[in-house]
N, C-alpha and C positions, 0 to 999 in steps of 0.2 A: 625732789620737786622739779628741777632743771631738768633729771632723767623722764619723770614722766609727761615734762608741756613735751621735751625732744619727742618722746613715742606718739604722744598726740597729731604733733605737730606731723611727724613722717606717717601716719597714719589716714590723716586725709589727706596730702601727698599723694601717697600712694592709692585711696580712694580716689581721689580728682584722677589723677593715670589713667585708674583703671576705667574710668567711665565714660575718660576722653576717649583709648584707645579699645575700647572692649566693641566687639563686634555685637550689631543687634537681628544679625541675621539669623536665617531660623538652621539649625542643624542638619546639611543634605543625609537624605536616606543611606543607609550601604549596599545600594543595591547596583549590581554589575550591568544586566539588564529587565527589561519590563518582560518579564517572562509570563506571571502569574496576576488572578485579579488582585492579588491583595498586591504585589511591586506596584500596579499601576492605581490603586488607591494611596500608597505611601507615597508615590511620586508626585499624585492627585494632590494631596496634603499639603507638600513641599513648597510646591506652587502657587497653591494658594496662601500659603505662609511669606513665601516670597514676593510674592508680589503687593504684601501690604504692605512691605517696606519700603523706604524712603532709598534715593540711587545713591545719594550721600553717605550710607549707611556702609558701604562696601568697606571692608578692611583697608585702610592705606597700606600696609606692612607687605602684601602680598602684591599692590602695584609698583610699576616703576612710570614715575612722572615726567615728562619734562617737557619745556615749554620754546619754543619757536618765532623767527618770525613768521606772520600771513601775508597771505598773496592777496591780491586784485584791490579793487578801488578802496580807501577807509583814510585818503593824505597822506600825512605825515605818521599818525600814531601807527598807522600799519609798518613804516621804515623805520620806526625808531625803538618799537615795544616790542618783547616778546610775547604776544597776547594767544599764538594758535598751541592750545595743550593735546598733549599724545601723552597715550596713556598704555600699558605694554601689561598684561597678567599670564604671566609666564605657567603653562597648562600644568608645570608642578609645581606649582604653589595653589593652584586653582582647587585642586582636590579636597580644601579643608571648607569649601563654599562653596562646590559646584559638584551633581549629584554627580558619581563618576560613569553612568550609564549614557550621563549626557555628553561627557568629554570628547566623547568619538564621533559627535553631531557637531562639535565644536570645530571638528579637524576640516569639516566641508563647511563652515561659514568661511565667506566673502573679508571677512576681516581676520581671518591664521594666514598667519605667515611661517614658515617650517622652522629655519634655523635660527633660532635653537623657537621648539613649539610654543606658541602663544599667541595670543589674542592683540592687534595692535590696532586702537583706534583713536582718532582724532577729528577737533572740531575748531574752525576758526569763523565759523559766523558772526560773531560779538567780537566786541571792542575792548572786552576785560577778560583777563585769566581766567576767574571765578566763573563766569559765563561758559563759559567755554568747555573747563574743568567740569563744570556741573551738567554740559550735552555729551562731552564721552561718556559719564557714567552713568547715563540716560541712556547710552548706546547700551553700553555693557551690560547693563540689565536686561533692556529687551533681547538681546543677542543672546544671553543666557537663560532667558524665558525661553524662547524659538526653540531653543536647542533638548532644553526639555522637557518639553511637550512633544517633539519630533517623534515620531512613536506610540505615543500614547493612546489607547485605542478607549473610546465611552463607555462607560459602564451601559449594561443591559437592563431593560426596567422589566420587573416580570410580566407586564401587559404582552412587552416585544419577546419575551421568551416564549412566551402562550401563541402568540401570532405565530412564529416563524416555527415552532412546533405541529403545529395545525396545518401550515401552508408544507410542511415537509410531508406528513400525513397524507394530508388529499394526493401530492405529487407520486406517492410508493401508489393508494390506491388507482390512479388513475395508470399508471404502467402496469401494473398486476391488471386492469382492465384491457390495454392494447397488448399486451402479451399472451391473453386467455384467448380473446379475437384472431388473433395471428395462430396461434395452437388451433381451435376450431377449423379454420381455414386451411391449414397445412393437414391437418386427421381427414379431413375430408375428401381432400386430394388423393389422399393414400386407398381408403377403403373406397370408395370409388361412390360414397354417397352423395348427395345436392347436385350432382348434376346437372347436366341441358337432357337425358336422356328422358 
């Protein structure tokens, strides 16, 4: 009886764990790049899977946190608190959240710093960690949106495939037409017909 409250007991334990630390982000594609339509409807997906989540929602495990004093006007709490949070997701560890086709869009954000490769950003606009904590990974997000989407080229609606088939069409006939002209014009010269004479 003792053995089975203990299994119960470590049981939702380890549910509560798992629910606290279990990521709700949606699974990046394996796609290296957006070569084909379907990478860039799976990337399409991604995306929009991604961005119905919540910036809270980002794994902690794979950031490194840590918290500072802020600068400029805020008295006292600004010189005595650590309230400005930086937040570092180091681009391998990044791989198990972030499509890896986007990683390399990642290397040209404003926010990589090389050694060793990752993402570092921070925010001290608020008077509270929590505040703070919760605009980096409002950063991170959009920063990781930007990145992949970078590339990403709109699907085609068959209206626009009809049109832009059509407008190719007229453009071959209208060249087959100044090229016929230009041939008449040059045969005539030769055989010595339309003349002035």
């Amino acid at each position: 009886m003792l053995l089975t409250r203990l299994q119960t007991t470590y049981t939702c334990w380890t549910a509560a764990f798992l629910a606290r630390h279990a990521s709700t982000l949606p699974r990046p594609p394996p796609l290296a790049s957006l070569a084909s339509q379907e990478d860039m409807r799976a990337a399409r997906s991604w995306i929009a899977a991604y961005e119905q989540t919540r910036a809270e929602d980002f794994p902690r495990d794979a950031l490194e946190i840590s918290y500072s004093r802020s600068s400029g006007p805020g008295g006292q709490n600004v010189n005595k608190l650590s309230t400005k949070a930086t937040i570092r997701l180091p681009l391998a560890r990044a791989s198990a959240t972030v499509p890896s086709y986007a990683l390399s869009n990642l290397r040209s954000s404003p926010h990589f710093v090389a050694s060793p490769p990752a993402l570092l950003l921070s925010a001290s606009a608020h008077r509270s960690q929590p505040q703070n904590l919760q605009e980096c990974l409002v950063k991170l997000k959009s920063t990781i949106l930007a990145a992949a989407r970078e590339g990403l080229v709109g699907e085609t609606s068959e209206s626009q495939k009809k049109r832009v088939s059509e407008l190719v069409r007229r453009d071959k006939k209208r060249t087959e037409t100044v090229k016929k002209q230009r041939k008449d014009v040059k045969s005539g010269r030769r055989t010595g017909k339309g003349g002035w004479d």
